[in-house]
N, C-alpha and C positions, 0 to 999 in steps of 0.2 A: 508560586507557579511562574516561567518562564514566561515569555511572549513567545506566540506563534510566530516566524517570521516569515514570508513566502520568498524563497530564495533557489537558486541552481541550485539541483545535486552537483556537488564536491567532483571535480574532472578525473579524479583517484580510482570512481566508481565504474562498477567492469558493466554495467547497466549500458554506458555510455557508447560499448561496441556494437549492440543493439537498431541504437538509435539512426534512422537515417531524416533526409530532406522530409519535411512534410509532414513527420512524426509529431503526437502530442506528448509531450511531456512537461511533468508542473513539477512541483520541489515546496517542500515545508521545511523548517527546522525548528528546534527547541534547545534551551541546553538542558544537557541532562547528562548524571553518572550512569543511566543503562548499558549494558551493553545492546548489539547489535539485536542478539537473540532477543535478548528481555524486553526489549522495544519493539521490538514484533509478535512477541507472545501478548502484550498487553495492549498494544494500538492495534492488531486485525482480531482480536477476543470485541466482535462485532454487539452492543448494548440490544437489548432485544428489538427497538424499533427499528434499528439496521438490518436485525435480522429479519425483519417484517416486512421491509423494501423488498432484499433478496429475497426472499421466499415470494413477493407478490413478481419480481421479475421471472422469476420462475417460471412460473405458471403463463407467465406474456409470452414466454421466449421458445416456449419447449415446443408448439405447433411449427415451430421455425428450425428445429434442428439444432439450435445451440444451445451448447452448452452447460445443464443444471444440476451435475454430483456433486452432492453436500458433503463428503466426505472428506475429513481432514489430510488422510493421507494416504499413499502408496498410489497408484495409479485412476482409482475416481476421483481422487481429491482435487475440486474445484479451482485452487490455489496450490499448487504442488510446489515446491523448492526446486528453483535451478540452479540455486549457486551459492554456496555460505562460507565465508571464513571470518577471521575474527570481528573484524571489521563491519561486515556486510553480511546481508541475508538479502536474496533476491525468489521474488516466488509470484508464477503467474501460470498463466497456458499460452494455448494458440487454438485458435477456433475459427470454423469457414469467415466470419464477418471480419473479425481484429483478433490481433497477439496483444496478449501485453504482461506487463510485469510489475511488480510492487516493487520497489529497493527500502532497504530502510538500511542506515547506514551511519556506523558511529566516528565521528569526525572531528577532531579539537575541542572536545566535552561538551559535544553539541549532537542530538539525533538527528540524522536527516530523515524525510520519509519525501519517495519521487514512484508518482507512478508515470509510465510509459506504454502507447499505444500506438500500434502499426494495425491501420485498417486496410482492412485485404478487399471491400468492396461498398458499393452503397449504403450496403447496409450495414458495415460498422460505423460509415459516416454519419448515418440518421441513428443509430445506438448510441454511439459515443455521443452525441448533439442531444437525446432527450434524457443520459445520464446524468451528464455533466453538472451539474444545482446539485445533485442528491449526491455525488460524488464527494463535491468540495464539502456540502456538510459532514460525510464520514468520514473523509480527510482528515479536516479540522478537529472535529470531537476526540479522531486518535491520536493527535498529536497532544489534546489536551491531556487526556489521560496519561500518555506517558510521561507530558512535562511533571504532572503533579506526581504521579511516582520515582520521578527521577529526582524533586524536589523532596519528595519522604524520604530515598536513599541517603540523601548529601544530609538531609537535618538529624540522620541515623548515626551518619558516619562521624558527623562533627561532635555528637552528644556522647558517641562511645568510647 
């Protein structure tokens, strides 16, 4: 398994036109043979205790009007796809409090993963501020995941 490394998303990434003054955005990497896709199919396939967080935000968040479709996809989908080509997969919303977006991003045999966030009011500023600890844990944990799958593809490929 690679090391996590906390670094900038790649300036290559269309994430970056997004981004203004003031904005948070963080950046992970690994190396790893995934693609784009496959690093996003297995770093946001959330382990169930993440999905126990989300599910208990849920429930905080819904008296407040934002945002809580757990559906994977088409128009409820909580994390909907803005942008994919070979390279990149980007997928987020926009909600009254903050916008944001996931990037996961395949880069010199390395995945990046950057999330990005534009708060639209106080209250994504105190959202994003009592996420933030629970975030970097499922940050972290997905990028673990991928590294180790990305390390079973390469010890696949080398043995085949």
């Amino acid at each position: 398994m690679s090391k996590i490394e906390k670094c900038p998303l790649p300036r290559a990434s269309a994430l970056w036109q997004s981004v203004q003054p003031e904005d948070f955005i963080d950046g992970y990497a690994v190396q790893s043979s995934l693609s784009a896709r496959d690093a996003a199919d297995i770093g946001l396939s959330m382990p169930k205790w993440a999905g126990t967080l989300l599910a208990l935000r849920n429930r905080i968040v819904r008296p407040l009007g934002l945002k809580t479709e757990v559906s994977n996809t088409g128009e409820g989908a909580i994390f909907p796809i803005t942008h994919e080509d070979a390279q990149e997969l980007i997928l987020g919303t926009d909600d009254s409090h903050l916008n944001f977006r996931i990037c996961v991003r395949r880069e010199d045999g390395r995945i990046h993963m950057a999330t990005w966030v534009h708060r639209n009011n106080w209250i994504g500023r105190v959202y994003l501020m009592v996420v933030m600890p629970f975030h970097i844990l499922i940050v972290r944990d997905a990028m673990r995941r991928i590294s180790r799958a990305g390390t079973r593809t390469m010890a696949s490929a080398s043995n085949g």
